[in-house]
N, C-alpha and C positions, 0 to 999 in steps of 0.2 A: 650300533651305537654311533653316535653323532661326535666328531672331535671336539666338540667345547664340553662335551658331558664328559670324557675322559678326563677335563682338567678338576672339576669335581665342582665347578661351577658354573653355572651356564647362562649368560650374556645373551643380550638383544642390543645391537650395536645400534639400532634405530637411532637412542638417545647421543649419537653422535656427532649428527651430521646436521645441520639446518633442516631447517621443513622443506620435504622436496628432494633433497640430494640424496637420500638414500636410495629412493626408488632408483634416481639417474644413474645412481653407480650400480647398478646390476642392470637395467634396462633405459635404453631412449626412448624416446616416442615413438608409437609404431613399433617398436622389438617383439610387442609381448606375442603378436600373429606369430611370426618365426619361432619362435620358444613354444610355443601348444601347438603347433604343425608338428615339426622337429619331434614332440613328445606321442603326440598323436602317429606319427610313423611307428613308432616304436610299437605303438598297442594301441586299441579302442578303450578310451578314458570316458567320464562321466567326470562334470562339474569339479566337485572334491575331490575326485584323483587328481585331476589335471593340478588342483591348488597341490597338494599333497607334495606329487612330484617334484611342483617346482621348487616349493619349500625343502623338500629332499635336495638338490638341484644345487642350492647353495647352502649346505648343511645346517638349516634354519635362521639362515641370517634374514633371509627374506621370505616374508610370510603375506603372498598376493593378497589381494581380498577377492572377495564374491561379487564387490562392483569394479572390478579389474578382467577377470577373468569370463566371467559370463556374456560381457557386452561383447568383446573379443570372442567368444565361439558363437554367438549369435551371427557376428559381422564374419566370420570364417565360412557360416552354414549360409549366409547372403549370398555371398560369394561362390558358393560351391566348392568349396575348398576341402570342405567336410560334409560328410553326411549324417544322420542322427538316428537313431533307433532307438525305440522305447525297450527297456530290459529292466524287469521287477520296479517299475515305478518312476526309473530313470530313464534322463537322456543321456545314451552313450555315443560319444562323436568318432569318429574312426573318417582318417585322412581318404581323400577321395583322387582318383588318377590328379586330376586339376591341381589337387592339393599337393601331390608329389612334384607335378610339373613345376608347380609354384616354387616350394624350397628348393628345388632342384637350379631354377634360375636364379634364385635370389642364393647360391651356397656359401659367396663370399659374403655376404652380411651376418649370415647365420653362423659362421666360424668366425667371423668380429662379436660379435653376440658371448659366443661362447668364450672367448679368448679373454674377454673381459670377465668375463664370471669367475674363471680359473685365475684369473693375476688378482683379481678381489680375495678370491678365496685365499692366495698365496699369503696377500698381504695381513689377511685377517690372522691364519692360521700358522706361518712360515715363522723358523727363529726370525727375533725372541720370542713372538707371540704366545708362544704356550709360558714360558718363563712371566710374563707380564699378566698373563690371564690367572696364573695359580696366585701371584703375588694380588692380583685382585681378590682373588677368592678368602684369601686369608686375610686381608685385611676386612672385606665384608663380614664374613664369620665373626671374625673376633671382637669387630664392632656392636654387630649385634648380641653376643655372649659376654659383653660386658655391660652390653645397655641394661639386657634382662635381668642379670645380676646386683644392677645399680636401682632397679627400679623405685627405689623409694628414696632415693638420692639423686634429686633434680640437677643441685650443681656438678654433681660429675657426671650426668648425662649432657648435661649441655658442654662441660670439658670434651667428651667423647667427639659431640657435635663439632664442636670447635679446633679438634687436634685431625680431623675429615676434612675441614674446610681448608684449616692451611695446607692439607696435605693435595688439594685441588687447584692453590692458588700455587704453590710452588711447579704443581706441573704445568701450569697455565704458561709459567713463568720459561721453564724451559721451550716454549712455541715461539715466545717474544723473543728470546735471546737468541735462536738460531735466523 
């Protein structure tokens, strides 16, 4: 089980960060070779394992795509870095000497890599965070268990709307004041 599913609600922090900045705060440019090498050490993966893992990686904060990860094992198998074998239909990549060579020189990026992924995760998941994730959780529930309740009651659905909103601008507020 995933720790944001133990809070009893489960968050995609995407809608957080600007366009762009998410990716950056789990990978830089160039990161993602190091991370599917690194993963590929460990086992011979196939396309959606690779996503899978990494989504595993950062317990769903970060969900790669198929135009992220495939051009990177193409550019890995370019490279020689990996090799590829066809298995039930799939290409499975499994790390090649070259490729060990590779992370092996590069270990200090690849432990900056990682170090950043575990202080994200801290920051995501570390008190308060779970205290703040449940306190989401309940307010979302509730909003919606009153919406559904009201459904034929326009003005206290837009009340509902409206007591969400302030409660977004008030936190906004606490960003400004500090």
């Amino acid at each position: 089980m995933r720790r944001h599913q133990e809070w009893g609600f489960c968050f995609d922090p995407s809608g957080w960060f600007s366009r762009g900045s998410r990716k950056r705060m789990w990978f830089g440019s160039g990161d993602m070779k190091y991370v599917i090498l690194k993963l590929l050490r460990d086992k011979p993966m196939h396309g959606y394992e690779v996503m899978k893992a990494l989504e595993n990686q950062t317990n769903g904060c970060y969900k790669p795509s198929p135009g992220t990860v495939y051009p990177t094992l193409q550019w890995l198998d370019d490279e020689d870095l990996v090799e590829v074998e066809e298995k039930d239909g799939k290409k499975v990549y499994s790390i090649t000497d070259s490729g060990l060579a590779f992370l092996e020189e590069n270990r200090g990026k690849v432990e900056d890599i990682f170090e950043r992924i575990e202080e994200t995760l801290g920051r995501l998941f570390n008190d308060p965070m779970p205290d703040i994730n449940r306190s989401i959780g309940r307010v979302v529930g509730q909003a919606y268990k009153v919406a559904w309740k009201l459904d034929t009651d326009s003005e206290k659905r837009r009340r509902v709307a409206e007591i969400l909103d302030s409660a977004a601008e008030q936190l906004d507020e606490l960003v400004v004041s500090s």
